[in-house]
MMTF fields as JSON, N, C-alpha, C and O atoms, coordinates in Angstrom:
{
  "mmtfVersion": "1.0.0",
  "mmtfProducer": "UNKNOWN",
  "numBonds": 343,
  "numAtoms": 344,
  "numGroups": 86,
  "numChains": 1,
  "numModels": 1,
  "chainsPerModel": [1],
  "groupsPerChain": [86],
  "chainIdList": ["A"],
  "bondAtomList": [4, 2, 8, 6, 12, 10, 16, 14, 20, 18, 24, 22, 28, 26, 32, 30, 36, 34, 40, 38, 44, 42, 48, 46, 52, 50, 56, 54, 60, 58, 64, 62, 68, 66, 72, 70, 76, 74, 80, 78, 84, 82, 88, 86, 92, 90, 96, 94, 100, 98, 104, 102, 108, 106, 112, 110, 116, 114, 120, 118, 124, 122, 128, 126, 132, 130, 136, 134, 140, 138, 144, 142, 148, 146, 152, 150, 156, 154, 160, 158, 164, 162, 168, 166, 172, 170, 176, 174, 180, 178, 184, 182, 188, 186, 192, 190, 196, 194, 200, 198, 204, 202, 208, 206, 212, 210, 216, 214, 220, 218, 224, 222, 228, 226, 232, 230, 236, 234, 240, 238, 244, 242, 248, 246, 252, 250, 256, 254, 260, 258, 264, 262, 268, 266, 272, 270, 276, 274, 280, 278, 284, 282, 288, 286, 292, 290, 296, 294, 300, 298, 304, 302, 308, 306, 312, 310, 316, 314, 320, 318, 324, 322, 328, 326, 332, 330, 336, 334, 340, 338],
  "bondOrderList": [1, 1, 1, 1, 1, 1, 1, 1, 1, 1, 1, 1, 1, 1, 1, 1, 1, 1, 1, 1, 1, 1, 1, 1, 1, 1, 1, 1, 1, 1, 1, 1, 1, 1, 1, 1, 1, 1, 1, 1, 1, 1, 1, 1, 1, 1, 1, 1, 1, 1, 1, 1, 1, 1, 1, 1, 1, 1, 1, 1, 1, 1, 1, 1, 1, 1, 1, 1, 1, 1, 1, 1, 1, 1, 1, 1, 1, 1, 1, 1, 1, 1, 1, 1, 1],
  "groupList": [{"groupName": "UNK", "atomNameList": ["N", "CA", "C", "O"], "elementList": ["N", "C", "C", "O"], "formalChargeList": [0, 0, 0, 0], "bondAtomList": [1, 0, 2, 1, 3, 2], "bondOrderList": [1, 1, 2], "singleLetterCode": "X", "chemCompType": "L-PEPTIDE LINKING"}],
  "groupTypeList": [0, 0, 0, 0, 0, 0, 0, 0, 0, 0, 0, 0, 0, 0, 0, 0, 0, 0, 0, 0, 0, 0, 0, 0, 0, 0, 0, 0, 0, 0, 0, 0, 0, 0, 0, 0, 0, 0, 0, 0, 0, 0, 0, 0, 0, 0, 0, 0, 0, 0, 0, 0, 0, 0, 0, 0, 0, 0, 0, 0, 0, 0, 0, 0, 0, 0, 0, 0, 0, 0, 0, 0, 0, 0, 0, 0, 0, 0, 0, 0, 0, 0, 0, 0, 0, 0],
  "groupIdList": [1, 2, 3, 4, 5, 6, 7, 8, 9, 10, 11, 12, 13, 14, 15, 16, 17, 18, 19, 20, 21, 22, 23, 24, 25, 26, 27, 28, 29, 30, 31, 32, 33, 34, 35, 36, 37, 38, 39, 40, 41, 42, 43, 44, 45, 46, 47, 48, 49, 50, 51, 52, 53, 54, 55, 56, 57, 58, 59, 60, 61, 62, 63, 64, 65, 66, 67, 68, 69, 70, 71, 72, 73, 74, 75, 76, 77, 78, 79, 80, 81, 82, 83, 84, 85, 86],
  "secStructList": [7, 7, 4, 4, 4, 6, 6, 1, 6, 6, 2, 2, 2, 2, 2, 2, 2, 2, 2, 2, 2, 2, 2, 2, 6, 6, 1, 7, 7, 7, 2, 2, 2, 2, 2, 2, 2, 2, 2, 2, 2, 2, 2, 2, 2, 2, 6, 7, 7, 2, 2, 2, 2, 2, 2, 2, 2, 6, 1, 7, 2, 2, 2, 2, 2, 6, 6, 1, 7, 1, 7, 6, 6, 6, 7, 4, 4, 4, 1, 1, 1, 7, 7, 6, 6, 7],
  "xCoordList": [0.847, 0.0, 0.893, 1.829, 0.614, 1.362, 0.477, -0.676, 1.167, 0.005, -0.156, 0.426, -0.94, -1.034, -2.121, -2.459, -2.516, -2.548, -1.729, -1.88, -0.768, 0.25, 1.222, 1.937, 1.011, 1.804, 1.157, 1.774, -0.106, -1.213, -0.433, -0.605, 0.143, 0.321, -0.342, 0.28, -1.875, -2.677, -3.217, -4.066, -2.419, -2.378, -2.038, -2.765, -1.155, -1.13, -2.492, -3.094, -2.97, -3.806, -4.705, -4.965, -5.579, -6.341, -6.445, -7.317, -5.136, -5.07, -5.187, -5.635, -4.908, -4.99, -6.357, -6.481, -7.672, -8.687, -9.331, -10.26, -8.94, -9.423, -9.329, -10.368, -7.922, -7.404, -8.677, -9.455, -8.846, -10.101, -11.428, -12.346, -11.461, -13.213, -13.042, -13.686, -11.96, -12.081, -12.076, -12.734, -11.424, -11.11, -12.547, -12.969, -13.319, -14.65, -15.617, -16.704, -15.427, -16.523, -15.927, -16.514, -14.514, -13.641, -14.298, -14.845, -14.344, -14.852, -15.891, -15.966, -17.284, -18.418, -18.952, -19.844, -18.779, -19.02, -20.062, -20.308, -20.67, -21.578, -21.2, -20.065, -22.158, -22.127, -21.09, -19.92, -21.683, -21.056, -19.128, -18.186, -19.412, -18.401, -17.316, -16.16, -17.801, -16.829, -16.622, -15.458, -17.297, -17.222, -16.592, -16.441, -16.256, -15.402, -13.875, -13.006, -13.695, -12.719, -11.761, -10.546, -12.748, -11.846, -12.046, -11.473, -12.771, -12.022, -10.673, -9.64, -10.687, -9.612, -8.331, -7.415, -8.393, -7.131, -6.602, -5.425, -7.632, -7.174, -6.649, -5.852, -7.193, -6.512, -4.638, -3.667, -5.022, -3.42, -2.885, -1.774, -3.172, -2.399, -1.88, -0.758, -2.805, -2.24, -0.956, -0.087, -1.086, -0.097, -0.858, -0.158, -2.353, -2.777, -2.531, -2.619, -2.315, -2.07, -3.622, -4.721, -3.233, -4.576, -5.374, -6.573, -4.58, -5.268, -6.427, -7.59, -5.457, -6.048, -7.574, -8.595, -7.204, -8.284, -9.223, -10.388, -8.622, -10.439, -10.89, -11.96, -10.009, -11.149, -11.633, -12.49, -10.949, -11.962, -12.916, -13.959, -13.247, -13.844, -15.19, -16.362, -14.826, -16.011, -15.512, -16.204, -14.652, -14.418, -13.285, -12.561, -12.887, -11.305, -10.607, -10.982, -9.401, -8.393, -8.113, -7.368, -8.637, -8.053, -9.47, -9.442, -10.648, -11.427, -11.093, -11.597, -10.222, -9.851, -8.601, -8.421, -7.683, -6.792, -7.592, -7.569, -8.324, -8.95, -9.503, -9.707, -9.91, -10.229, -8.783, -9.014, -7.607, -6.468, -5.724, -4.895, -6.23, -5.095, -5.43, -5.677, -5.398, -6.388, -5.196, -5.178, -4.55, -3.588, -3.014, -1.901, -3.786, -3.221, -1.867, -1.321, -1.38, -0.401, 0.529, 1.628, 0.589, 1.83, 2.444, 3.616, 1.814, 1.954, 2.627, 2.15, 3.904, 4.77, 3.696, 3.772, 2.974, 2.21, 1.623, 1.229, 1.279, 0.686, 0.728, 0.243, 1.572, 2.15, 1.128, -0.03, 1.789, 0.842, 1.531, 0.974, 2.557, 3.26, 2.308, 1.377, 2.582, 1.724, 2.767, 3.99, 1.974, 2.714, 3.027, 2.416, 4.264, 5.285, 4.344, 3.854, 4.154, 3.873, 1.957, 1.409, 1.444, 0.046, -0.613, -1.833],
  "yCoordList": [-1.165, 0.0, 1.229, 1.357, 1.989, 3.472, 4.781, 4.689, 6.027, 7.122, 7.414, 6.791, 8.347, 8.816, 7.515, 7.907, 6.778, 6.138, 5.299, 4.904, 4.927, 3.714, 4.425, 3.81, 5.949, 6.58, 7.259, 8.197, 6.952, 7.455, 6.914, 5.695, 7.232, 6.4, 5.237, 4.425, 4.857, 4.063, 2.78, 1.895, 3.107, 2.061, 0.732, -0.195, 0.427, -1.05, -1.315, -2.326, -0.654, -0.554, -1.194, -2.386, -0.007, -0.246, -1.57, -2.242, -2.098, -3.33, -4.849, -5.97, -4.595, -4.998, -5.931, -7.113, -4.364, -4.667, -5.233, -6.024, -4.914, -5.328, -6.891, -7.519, -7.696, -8.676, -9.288, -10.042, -9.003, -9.528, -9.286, -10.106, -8.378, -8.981, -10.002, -11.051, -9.577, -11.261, -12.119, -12.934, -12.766, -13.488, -13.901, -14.833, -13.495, -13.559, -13.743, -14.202, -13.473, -14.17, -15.184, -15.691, -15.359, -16.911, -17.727, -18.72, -17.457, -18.513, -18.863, -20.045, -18.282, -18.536, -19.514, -19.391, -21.35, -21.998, -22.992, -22.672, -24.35, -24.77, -25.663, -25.988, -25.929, -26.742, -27.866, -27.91, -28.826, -29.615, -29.624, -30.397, -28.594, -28.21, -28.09, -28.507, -27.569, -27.014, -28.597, -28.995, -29.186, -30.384, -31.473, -32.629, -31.244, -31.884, -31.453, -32.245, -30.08, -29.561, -29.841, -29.948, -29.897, -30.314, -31.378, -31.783, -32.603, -33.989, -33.888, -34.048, -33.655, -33.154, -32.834, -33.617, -31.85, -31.147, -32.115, -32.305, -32.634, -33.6, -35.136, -35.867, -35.305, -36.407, -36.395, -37.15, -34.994, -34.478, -34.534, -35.055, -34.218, -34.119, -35.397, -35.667, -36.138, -37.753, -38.277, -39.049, -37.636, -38.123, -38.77, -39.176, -38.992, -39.602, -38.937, -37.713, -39.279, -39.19, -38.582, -38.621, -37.914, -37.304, -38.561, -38.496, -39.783, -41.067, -41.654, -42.051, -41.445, -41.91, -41.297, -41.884, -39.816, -39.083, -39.224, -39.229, -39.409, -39.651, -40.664, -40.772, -41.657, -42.917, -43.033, -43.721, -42.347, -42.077, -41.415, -41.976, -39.976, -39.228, -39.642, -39.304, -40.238, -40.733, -39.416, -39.098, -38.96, -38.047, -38.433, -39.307, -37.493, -38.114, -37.216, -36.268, -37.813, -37.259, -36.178, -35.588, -35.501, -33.971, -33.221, -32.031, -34.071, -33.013, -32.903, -31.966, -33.847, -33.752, -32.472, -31.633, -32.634, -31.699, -30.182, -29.361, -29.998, -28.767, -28.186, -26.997, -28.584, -28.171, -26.824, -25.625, -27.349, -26.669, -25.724, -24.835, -26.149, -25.508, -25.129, -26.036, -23.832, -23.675, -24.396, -24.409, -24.784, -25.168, -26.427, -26.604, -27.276, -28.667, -29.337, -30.172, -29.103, -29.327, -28.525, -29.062, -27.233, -26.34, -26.697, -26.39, -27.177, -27.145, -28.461, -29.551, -28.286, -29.4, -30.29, -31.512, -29.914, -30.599, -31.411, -32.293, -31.431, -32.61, -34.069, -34.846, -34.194, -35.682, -36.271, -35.883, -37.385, -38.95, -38.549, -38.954, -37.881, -37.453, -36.909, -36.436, -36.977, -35.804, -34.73, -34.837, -33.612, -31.975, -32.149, -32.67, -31.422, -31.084, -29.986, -29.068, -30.293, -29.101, -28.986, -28.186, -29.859, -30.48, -31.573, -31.675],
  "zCoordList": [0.0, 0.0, 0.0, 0.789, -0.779, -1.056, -0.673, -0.251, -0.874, -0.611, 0.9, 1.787, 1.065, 2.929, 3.435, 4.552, 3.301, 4.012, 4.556, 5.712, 3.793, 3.995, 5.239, 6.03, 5.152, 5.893, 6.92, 7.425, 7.397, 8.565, 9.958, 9.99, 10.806, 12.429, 12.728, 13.414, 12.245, 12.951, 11.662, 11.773, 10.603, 9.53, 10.288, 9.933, 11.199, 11.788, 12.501, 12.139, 13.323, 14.018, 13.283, 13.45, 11.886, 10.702, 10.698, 11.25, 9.783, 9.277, 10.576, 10.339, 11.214, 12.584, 13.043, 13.362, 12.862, 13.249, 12.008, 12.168, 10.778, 9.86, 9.855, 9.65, 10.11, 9.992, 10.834, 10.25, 12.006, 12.984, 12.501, 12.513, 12.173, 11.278, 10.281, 10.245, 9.306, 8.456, 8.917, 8.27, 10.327, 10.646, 11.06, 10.374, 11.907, 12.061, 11.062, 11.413, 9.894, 9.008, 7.932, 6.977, 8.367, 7.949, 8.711, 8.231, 9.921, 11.403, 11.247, 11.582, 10.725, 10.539, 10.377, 9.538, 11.125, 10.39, 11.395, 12.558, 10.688, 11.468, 12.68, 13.026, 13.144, 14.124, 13.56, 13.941, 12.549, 11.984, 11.176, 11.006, 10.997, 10.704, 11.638, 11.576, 12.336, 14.113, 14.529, 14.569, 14.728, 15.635, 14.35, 14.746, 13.03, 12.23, 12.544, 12.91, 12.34, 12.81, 14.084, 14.251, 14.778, 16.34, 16.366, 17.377, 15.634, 15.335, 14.69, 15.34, 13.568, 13.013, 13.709, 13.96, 13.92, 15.275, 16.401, 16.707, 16.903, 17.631, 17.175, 17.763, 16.24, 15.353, 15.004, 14.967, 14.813, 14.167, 15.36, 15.269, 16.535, 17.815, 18.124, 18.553, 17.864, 17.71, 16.949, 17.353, 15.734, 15.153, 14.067, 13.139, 13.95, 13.279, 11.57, 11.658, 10.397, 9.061, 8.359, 8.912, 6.697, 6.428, 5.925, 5.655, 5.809, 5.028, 6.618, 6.694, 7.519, 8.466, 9.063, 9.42, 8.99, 9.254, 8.687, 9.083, 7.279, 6.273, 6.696, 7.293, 6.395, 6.79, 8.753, 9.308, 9.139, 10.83, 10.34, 10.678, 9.348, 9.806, 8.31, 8.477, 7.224, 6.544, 5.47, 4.502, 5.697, 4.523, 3.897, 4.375, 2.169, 1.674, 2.562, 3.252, 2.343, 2.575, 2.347, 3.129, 1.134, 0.234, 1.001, 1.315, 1.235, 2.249, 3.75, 4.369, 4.444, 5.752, 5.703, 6.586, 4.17, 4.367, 4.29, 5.207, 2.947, 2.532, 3.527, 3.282, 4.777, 6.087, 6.334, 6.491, 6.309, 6.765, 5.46, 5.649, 4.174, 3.398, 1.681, 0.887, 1.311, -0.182, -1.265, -2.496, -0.594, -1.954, -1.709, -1.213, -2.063, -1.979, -2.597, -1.876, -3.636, -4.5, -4.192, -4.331, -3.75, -3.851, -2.053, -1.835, -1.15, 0.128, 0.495, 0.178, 1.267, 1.506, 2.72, 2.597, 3.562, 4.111, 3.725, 4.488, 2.113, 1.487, 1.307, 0.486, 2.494, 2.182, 3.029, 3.177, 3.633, 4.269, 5.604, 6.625, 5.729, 7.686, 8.003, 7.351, 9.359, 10.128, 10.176, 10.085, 10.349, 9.954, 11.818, 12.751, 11.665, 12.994, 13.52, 12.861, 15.045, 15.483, 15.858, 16.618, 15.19, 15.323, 15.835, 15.705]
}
């Protein structure tokens, strides 16, 4: 971003609060959804794999990942490990 805004004092701020409303209508999601999710999460905490997850959770694999990531192919996470740190 260029121009007086880029150069306003409270541009972090701006972008800041902005970042938190998106984030809030990213979050927006259902019941079902939520309670897939934190299967999910906790699966990974396990150690459990995305092959594994699908077949626990009745979904594929590329929908257990697409939960976590818009780019399936470009993302080193894409493998059959479990991602470090999850």
């Amino acid at each position: 971003m260029t121009g007086p805004v880029a150069q306003h004092p409270d541009t972090e701020a701006i972008h800041a609060n902005l970042a938190r409303q998106m984030l809030g209508m990213v979050f927006t999601i259902t019941e079902e959804q939520n309670r897939l999710a934190r299967l999910v999460l906790a699966a990974r905490e396990e150690g459990m794999t995305w092959t594994q997850i699908g077949a626990a959770t009745g979904k594929s694999r590329q929908a257990s990942w697409s939960m976590w990531s818009d780019s399936l192919e470009d993302d080193p996470a894409w493998s059959d490990d479990p991602i470090p740190g999850l």
